[in-house]
C-alpha positions as CSV (number, residue, x, y, z in Angstrom):
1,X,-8.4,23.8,4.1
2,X,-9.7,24.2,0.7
3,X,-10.2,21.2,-1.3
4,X,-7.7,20.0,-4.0
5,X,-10.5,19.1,-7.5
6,X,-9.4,16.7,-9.7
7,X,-10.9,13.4,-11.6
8,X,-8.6,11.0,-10.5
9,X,-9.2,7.8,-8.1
10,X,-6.6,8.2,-5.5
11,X,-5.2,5.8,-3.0
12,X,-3.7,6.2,0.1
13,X,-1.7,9.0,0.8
14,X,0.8,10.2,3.4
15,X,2.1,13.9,5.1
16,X,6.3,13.6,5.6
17,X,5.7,15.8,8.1
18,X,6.9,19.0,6.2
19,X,4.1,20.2,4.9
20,X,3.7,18.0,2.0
21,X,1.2,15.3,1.4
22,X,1.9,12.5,-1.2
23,X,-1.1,10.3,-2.8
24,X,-1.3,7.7,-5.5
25,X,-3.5,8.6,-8.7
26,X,-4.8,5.1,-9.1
27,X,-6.2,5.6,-12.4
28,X,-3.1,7.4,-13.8
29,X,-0.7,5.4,-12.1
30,X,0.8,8.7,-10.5
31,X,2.3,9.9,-7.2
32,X,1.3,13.3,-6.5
33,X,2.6,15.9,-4.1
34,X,0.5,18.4,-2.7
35,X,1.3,21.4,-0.8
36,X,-0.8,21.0,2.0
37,X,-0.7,24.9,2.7
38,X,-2.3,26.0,-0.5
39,X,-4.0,23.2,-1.5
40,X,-2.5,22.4,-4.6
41,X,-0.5,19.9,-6.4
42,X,3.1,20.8,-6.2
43,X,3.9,17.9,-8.4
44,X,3.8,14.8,-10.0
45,X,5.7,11.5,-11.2
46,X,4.3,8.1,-12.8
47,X,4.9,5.1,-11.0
48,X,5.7,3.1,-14.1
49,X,6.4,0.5,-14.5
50,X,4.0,0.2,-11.7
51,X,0.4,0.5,-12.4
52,X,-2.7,1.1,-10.4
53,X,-0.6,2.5,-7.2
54,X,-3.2,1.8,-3.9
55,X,-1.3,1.5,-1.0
56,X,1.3,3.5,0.6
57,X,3.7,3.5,3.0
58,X,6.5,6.2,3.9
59,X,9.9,6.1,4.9
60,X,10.9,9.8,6.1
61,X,14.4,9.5,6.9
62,X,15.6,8.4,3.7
63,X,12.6,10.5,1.7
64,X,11.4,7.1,0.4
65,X,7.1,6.2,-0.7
66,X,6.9,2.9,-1.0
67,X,3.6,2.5,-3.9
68,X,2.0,-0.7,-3.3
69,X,0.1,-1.6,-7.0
70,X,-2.5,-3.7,-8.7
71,X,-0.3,-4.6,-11.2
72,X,2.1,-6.9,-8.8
73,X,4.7,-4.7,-7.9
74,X,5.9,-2.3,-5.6
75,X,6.9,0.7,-6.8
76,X,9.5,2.8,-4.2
77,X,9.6,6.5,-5.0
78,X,12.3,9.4,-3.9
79,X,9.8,12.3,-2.6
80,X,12.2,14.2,-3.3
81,X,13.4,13.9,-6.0
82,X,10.2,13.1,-7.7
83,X,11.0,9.4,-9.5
84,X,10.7,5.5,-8.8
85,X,14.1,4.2,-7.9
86,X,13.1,0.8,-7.5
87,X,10.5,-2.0,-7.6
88,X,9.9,-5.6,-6.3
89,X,7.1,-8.2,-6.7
90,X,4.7,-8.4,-4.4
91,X,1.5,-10.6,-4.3
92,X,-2.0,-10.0,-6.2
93,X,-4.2,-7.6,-5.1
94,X,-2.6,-5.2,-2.4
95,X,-4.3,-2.6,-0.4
96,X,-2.4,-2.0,2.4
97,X,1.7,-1.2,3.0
98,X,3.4,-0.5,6.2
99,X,7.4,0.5,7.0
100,X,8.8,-0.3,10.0
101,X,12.2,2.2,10.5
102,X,13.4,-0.2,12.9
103,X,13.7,-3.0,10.9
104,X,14.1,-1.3,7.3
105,X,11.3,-3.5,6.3
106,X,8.6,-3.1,4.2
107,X,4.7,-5.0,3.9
108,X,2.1,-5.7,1.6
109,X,-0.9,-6.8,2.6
110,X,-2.6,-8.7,-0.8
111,X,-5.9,-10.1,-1.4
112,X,-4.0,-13.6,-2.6
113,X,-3.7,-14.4,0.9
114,X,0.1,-13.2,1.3
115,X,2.2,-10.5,3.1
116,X,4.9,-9.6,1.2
117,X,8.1,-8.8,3.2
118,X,10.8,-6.8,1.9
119,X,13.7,-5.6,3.2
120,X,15.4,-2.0,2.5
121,X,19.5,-3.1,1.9
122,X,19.6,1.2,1.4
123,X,17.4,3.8,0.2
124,X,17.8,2.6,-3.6
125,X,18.4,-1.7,-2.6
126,X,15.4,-3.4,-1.9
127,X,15.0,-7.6,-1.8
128,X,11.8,-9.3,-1.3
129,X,12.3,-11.4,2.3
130,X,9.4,-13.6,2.2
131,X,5.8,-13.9,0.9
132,X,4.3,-14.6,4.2
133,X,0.8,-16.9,3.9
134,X,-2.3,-15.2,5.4
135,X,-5.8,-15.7,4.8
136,X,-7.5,-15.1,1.2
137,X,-8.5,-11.7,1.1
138,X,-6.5,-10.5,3.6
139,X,-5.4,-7.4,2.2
140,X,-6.0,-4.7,4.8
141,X,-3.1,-4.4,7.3
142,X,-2.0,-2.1,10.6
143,X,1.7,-1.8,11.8
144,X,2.7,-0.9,15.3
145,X,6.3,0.5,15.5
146,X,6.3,-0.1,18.9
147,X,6.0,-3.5,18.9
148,X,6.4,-4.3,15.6
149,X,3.9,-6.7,14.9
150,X,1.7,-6.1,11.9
151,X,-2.0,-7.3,11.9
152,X,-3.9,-8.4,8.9
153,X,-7.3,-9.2,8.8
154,X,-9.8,-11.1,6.5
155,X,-12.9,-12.9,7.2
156,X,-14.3,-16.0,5.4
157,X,-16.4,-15.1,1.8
158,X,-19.3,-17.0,0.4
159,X,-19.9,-17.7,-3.4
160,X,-19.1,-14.2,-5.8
161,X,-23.1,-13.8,-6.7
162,X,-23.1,-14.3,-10.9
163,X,-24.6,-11.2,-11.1
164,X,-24.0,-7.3,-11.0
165,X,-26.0,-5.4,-9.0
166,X,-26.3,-1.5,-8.5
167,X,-25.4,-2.2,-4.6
168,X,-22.3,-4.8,-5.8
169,X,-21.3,-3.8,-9.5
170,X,-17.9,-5.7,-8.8
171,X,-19.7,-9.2,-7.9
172,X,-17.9,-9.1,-4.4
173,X,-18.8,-12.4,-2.5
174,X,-20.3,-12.0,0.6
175,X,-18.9,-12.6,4.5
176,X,-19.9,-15.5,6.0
177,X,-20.8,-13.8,9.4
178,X,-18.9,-14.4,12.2
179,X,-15.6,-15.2,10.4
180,X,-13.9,-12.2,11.1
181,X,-9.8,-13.0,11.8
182,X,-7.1,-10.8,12.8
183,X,-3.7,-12.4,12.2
184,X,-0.8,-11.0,14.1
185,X,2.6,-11.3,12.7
186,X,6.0,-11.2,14.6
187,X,9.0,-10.2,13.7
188,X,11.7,-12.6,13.6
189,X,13.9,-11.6,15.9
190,X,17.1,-13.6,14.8
């Protein structure tokens, strides 16, 4: 596969399983499609009023990308379509999304220590469930939709160094070592 060139900080992306990729454009706040056959974009939408799109999750069955963003809101897409048909709030700092088709529900894993939960009422309804209390910095998740438990981790930080440094330009504090957590979360089943 040739690769696609561009200048643009992309998050995660996603295949539907058609031949079609889908990524964030970070930097742009975008959503990109890419024909994953030639290798090039196909198209593009903003994900205003969304900005800084990082995570990403897909629903396939209803053609739905749900845009996890910086700027504290979710932004859900119709692939195809090409637009943002909705958005919720979710918590600060997100990096990680998961849909479960089981339960319609959607996660966001955020740095603020929260998981937001939101629930899909139809492919253009969406209302925000719960902003489920983690761990600080737990912003990384995994989803099994077998079991449907969602795991978040995080691990315990020491004092942000007052500093830049070529190695840490962002002043990320460091992990206490041996602090390392995975939370599991359950689904409710009432």
């Amino acid at each position: 596969m040739e690769e696609i060139v561009h200048d643009n900080r992309t998050g995660f992306h996603f295949s539907a399983g058609d031949g079609k990729v889908y990524a964030n454009l970070t930097d742009t706040s975008e959503v990109v499609e890419i024909d994953a056959k030639s290798a090039t974009v196909a198209r593009r939408w903003p994900a205003a009023p969304c900005k800084q799109p990082v995570a990403m999750a897909i629903d396939t069955a209803h053609h739905r990308l749900f845009s996890g963003c910086r700027s504290g809101l979710m932004a859900i897409s119709d692939y195809a379509a090409g637009k943002v048909v909705a958005t919720v709030p979710i918590g600060a700092g997100v990096d990680g999304a998961g849909y479960d088709p089981a339960s319609g529900d959607v996660f966001a894993s955020n740095a603020d220590g929260t998981l937001t939960v939101i629930h899909e009422d139809s492919p253009d309804r969406y209302h925000v469930v719960q902003n489920l209390q983690t761990a600080p910095g737990g912003r990384d998740m995994g989803l099994d939709p077998t079991t449907h438990r969602v795991y978040v981790v995080s691990a315990k930080f020491g004092p942000a160094p007052a500093d830049s440094t070529a190695a840490n330009p962002r002043r990320r504090p460091p992990i206490i070592p041996g602090s390392f957590m995975l939370m599991v979360v359950e689904h409710n089943k009432n």
